[in-house]
C-alpha positions as CSV (number, residue, x, y, z in Angstrom):
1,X,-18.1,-69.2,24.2
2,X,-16.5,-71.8,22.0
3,X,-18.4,-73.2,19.4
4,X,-18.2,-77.1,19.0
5,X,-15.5,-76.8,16.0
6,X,-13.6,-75.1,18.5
7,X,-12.9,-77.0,20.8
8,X,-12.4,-80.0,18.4
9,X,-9.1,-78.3,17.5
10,X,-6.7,-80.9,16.8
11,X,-3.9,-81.1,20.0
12,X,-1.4,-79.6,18.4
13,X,-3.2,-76.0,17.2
14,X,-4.2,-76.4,20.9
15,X,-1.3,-76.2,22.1
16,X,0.5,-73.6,19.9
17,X,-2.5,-71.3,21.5
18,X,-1.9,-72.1,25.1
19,X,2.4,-71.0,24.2
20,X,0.9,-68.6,22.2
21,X,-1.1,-67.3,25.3
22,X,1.2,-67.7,27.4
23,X,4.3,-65.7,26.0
24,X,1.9,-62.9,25.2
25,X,0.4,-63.3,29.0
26,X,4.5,-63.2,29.7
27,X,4.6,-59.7,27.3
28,X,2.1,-57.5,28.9
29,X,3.7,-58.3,32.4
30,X,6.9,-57.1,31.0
31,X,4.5,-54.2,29.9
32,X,3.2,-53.4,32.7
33,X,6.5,-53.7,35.0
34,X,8.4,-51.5,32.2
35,X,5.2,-48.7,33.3
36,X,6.3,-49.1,36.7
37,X,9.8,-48.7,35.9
38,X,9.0,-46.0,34.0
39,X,7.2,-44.0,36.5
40,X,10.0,-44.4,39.2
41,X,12.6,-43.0,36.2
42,X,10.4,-40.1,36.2
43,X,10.4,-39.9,40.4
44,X,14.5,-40.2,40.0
45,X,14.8,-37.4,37.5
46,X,12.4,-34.7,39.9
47,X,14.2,-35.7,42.8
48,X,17.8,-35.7,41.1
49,X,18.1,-38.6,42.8
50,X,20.2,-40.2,39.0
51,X,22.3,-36.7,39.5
52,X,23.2,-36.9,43.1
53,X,24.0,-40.4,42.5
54,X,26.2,-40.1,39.2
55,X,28.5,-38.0,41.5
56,X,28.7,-40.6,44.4
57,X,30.7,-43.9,45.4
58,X,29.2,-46.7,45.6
59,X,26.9,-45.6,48.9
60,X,24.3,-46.7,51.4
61,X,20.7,-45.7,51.3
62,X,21.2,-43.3,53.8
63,X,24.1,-41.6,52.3
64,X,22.4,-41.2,49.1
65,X,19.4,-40.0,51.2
66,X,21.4,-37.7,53.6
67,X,23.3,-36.5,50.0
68,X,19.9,-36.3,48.1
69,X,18.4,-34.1,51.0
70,X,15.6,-37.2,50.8
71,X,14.1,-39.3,53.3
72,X,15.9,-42.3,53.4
73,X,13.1,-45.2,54.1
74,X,11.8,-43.4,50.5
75,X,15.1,-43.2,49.2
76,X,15.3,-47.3,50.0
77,X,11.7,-48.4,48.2
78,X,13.0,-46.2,44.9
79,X,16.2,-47.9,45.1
80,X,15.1,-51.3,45.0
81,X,12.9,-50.5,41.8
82,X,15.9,-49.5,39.9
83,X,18.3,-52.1,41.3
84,X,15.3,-54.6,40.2
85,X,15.0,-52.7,37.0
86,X,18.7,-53.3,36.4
87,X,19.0,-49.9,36.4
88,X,21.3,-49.5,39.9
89,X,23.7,-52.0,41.2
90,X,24.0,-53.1,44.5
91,X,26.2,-55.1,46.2
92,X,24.4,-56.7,49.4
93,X,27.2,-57.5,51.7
94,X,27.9,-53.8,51.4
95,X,24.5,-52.5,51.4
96,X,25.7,-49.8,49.0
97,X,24.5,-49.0,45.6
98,X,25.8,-47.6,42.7
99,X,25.0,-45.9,39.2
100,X,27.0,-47.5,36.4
101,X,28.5,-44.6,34.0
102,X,27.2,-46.3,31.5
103,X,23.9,-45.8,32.7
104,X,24.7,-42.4,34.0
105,X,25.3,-41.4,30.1
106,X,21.5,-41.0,29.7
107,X,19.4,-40.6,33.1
108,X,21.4,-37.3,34.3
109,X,21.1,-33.6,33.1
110,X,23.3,-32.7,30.9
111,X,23.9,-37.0,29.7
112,X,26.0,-36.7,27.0
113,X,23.5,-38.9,25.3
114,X,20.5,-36.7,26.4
115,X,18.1,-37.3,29.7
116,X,15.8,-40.2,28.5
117,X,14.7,-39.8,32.1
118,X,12.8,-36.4,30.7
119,X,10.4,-38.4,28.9
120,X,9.4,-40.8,31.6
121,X,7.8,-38.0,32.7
122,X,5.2,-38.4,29.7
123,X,4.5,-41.8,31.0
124,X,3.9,-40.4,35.0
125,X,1.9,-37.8,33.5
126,X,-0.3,-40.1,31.4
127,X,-1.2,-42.2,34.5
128,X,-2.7,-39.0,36.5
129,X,-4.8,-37.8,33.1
130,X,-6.8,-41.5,33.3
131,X,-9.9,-40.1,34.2
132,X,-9.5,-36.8,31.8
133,X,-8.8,-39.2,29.0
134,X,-11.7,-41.5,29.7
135,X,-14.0,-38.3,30.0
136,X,-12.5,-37.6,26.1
137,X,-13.1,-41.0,24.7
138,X,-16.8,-40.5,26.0
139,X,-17.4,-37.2,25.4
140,X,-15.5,-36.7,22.2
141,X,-14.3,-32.9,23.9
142,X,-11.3,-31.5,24.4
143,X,-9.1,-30.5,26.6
144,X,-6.7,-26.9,27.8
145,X,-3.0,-26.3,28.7
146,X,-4.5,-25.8,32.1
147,X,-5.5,-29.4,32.3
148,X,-1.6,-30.5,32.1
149,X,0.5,-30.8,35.9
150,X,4.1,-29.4,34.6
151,X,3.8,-29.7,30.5
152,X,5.5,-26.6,29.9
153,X,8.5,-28.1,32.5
154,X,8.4,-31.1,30.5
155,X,8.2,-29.4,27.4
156,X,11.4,-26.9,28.1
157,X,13.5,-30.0,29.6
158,X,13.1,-32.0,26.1
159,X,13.8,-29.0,24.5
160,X,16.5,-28.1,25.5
161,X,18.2,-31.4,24.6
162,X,16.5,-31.6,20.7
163,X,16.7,-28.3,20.1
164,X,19.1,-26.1,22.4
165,X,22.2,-27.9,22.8
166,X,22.4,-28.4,18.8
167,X,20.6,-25.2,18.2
168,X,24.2,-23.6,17.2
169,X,26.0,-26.7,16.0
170,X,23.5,-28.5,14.3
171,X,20.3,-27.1,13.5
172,X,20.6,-22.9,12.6
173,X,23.7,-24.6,10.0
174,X,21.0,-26.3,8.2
175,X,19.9,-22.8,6.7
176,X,22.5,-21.6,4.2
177,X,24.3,-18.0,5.4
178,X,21.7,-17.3,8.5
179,X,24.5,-17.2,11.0
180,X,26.0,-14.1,9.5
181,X,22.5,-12.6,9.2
182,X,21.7,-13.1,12.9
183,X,25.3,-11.4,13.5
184,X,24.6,-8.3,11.7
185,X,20.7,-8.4,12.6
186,X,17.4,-9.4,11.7
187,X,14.0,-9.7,13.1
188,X,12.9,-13.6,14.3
189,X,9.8,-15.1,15.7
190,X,9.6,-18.4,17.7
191,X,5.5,-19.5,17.1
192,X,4.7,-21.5,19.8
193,X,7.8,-20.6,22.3
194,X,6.9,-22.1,24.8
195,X,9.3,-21.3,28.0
196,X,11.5,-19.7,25.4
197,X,14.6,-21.8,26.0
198,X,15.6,-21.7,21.9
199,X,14.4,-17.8,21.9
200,X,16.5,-16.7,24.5
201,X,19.9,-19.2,23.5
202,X,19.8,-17.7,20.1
203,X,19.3,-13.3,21.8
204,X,21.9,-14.6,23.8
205,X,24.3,-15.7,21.2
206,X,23.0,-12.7,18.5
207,X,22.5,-9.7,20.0
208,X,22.1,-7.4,17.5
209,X,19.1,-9.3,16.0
210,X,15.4,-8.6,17.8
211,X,13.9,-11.9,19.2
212,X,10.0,-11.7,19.7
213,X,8.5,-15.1,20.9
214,X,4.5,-15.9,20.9
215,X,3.0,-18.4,22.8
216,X,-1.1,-19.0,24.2
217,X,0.0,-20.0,27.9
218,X,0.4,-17.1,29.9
219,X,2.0,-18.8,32.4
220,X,4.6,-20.1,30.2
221,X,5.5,-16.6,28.4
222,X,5.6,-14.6,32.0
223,X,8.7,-17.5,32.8
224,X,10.4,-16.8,29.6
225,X,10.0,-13.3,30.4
226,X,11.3,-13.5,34.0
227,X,14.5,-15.5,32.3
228,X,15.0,-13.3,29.7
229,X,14.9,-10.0,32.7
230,X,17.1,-12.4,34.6
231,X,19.7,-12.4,31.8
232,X,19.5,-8.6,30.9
233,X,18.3,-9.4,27.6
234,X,16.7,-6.1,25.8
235,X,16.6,-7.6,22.6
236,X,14.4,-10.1,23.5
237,X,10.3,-9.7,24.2
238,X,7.6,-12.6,24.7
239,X,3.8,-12.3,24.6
240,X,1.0,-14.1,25.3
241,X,-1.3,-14.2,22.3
242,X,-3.4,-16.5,20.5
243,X,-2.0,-17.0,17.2
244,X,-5.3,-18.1,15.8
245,X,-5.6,-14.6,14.7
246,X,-1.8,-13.9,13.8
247,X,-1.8,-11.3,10.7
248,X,1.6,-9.7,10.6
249,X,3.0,-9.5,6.7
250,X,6.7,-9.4,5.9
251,X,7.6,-8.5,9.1
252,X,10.2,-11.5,9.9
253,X,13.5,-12.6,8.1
254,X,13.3,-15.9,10.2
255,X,10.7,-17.8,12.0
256,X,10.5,-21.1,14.2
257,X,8.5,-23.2,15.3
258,X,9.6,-26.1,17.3
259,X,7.4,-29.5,18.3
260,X,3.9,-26.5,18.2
261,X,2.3,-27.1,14.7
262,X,0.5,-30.2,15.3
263,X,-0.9,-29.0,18.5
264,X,-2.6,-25.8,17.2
265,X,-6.7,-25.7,16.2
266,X,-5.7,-25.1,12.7
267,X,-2.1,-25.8,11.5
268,X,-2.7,-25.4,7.8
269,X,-3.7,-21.9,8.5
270,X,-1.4,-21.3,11.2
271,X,1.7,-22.2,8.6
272,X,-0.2,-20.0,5.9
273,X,0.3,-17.4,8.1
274,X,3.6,-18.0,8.7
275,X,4.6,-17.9,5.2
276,X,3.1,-14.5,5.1
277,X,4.8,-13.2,7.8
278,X,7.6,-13.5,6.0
279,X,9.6,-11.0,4.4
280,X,10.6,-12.1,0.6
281,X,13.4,-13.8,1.5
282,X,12.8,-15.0,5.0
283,X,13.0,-18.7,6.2
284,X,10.7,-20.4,8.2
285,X,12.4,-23.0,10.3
286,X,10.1,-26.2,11.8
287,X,10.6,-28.8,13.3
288,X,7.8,-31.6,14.4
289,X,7.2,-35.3,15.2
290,X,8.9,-37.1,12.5
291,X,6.6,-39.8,12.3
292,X,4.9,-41.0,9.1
293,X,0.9,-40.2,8.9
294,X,0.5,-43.8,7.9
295,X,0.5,-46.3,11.3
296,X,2.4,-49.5,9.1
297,X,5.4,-47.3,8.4
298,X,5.5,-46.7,12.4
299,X,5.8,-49.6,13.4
300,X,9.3,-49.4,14.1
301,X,9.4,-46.1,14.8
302,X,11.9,-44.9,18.1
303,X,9.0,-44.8,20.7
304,X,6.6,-44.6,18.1
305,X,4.0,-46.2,21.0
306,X,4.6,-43.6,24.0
307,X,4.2,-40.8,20.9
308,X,0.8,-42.1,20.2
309,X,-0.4,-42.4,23.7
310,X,0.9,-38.7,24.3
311,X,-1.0,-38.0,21.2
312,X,-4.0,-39.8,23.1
313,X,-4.1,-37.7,25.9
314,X,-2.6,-34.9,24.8
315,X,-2.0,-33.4,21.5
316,X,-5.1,-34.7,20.1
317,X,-7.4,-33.3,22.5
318,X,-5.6,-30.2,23.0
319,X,-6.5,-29.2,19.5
320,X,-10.3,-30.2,19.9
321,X,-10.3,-28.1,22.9
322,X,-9.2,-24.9,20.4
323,X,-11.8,-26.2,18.1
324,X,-9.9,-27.9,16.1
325,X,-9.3,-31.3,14.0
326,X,-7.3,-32.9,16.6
327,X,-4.6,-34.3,14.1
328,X,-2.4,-35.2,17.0
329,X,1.3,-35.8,17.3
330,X,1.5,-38.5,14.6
331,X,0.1,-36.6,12.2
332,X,3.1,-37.3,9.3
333,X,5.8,-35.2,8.1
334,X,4.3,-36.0,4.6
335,X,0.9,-33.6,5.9
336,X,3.5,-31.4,7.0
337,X,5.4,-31.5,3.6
338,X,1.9,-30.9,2.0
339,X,0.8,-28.2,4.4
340,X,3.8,-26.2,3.9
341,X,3.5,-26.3,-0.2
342,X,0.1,-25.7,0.0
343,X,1.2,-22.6,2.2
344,X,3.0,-21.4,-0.6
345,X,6.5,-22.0,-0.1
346,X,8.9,-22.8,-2.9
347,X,11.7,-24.4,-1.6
348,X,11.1,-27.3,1.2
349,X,13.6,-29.4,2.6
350,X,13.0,-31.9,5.3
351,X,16.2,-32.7,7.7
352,X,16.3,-36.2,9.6
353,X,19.0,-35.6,12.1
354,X,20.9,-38.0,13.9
355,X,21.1,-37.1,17.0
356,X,17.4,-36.5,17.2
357,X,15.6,-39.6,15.5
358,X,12.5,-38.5,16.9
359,X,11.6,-35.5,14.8
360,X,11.8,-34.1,11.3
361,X,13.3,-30.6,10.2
362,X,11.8,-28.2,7.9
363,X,13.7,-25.4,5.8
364,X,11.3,-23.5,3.6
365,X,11.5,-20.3,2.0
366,X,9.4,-17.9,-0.3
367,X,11.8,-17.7,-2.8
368,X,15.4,-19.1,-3.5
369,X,16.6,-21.9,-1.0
370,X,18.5,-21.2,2.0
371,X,18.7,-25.2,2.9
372,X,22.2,-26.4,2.8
């Protein structure tokens, strides 16, 4: 209700408010259609639909369909959401659309600027956790892995683009000399494997090192197995273990972690314990969300608003379902930094890389640095 000051406002305040209104009225529509969008990218990238047509002519609905395997009235509705989204041409005395190249270069597997179309997934996934997420804000609980329609796919699908496809180029370089340690053979953990995409790239490429790769979703570690059978890896194992508990001194020359601290009940104890799992000169390789734990110095963050909601609904509550403090996926690389001196570790270097803006790099060691 206005109070009589209010709505004395001299005409020109008044209408800067109304504009004011109005291009912010204009803003969430753009928000809400850029959801939409965003959804559909999602529905193109299960389907393959972006793949099939990277590899086609300029076609017709049905010929995308019949190519697609699809149903083509479907195959019609998506394709007007991504010709409206600019996303697909079409040329209407043809009837045929198209996917530019250009556009191509980041919607397809194997883009050689990376599937963006992997993270619209986040943004289909958010929309089916509403009622989970409003239980959370009530309730203040938690949630489990089990809660999650295809995480782990998600999960092993951006991975494989941050962390596989540089893992030989780019990211093992960052630690000095560990290339001709994994040649002649050394003991590594992956904390928080996941699939075990990284795991088994790396027992692949180094077989005369011994891969072991933890991770609490069964489901996820009985895939990495199957893979790892599939390939006839022997020097490769995954289990499915709680690391809550994880006590194993000196054993590893190298361990990783990648995108799993700020998820766990506990990650100051959980890196603890990876520092002492360390033998005396072993490295501890982690990379995480490299956001800043202050929300001013996000603001310009890449996707600094879809990390949060993920972080919403769920990071966050996937640590208060362990029991834990729920620091959530913005949590800071400067808490990170902290955690791992207060860990122990003497030497820390944090990476920014360019081809993954997103997330921050972490060499530490016990003793003399192995960071290039």
């Amino acid at each position: 209700m206005y109070t009589e000051t209010e709505t004395r406002l001299p005409m020109e305040n008044g209408a800067s408010l109304q504009q004011d209104a109005q291009r912010f009225m204009q803003h969430t529509c753009d928000i809400i259609n850029a959801g939409a969008q965003a959804i559909m990218i999602s529905i193109g990238h299960r389907s393959r639909l972006f793949d099939v047509m990277a590899q086609l002519p300029p076609a017709t609905s049905q010929q995308i369909a019949d190519q697609a395997g699809l149903a083509e009235r479907f195959v019609r509705e998506w394709l007007a959401v991504m010709v409206t989204a600019r996303i697909i041409d079409y040329a209407p005395q043809e009837q045929t659309y198209c996917l530019p190249p250009a556009h191509a270069a980041c919607l397809t597997r194997g883009a050689r600027l990376g599937n963006a179309a992997v993270f619209a997934q986040h943004v289909a996934m958010m929309g089916a956790l509403q009622d989970q997420t409003l239980q959370c804000l009530k309730s203040g609980s938690g949630t489990h892995y089990g809660d999650y329609p295809c995480f782990h796919q998600i999960m092993a699908e951006d991975s494989e683009m941050s962390v596989v496809n540089s893992l030989f180029d780019t990211v093992l370089p960052l630690i000095d000399g560990i290339g001709t340690r994994l040649e002649s053979g050394i003991d590594v953990l992956d904390a928080g494997c996941g699939k075990g995409l990284a795991l088994i790239a790396m027992a692949q490429h180094y077989p005369q090192s011994r891969f072991t790769g933890y991770d609490l979703c069964a489901d996820a570690v009985a895939e990495a197995a199957c893979s790892a059978q599939v390939r006839g890896l022997r020097n490769i194992r995954f289990v499915a273990r709680d690391m809550t508990d994880f006590d194993e001194p000196g054993r590893y020359d190298l361990i990783t972690s990648f995108d799993a601290v700020h998820d766990q009940r506990d990650p100051s104890d959980f890196i603890a314990r990876i520092q002492r799992a360390l033998k005396p000169d072993g490295v501890y390789l982690m990379q995480d969300i490299g956001g800043s734990a202050h929300l001013e110095a996000n603001l310009d963050f890449p996707m600094a608003s879809l990390l949060y909601a993920i972080s919403l609904t769920h990071c966050t509550p996937i640590s208060i379902g362990q029991g834990g403090k729920g620091l959530g996926a913005m949590w800071g690389w400067e808490t990170g930094q902290t955690m791992l001196e207060q860990a122990g570790f003497s030497h820390i270097v944090a990476n920014f890389l360019e081809h993954d803006p997103m997330n921050v790099w972490f060499i530490s060691t016990k003793g003399p640095s192995h960071a290039r």
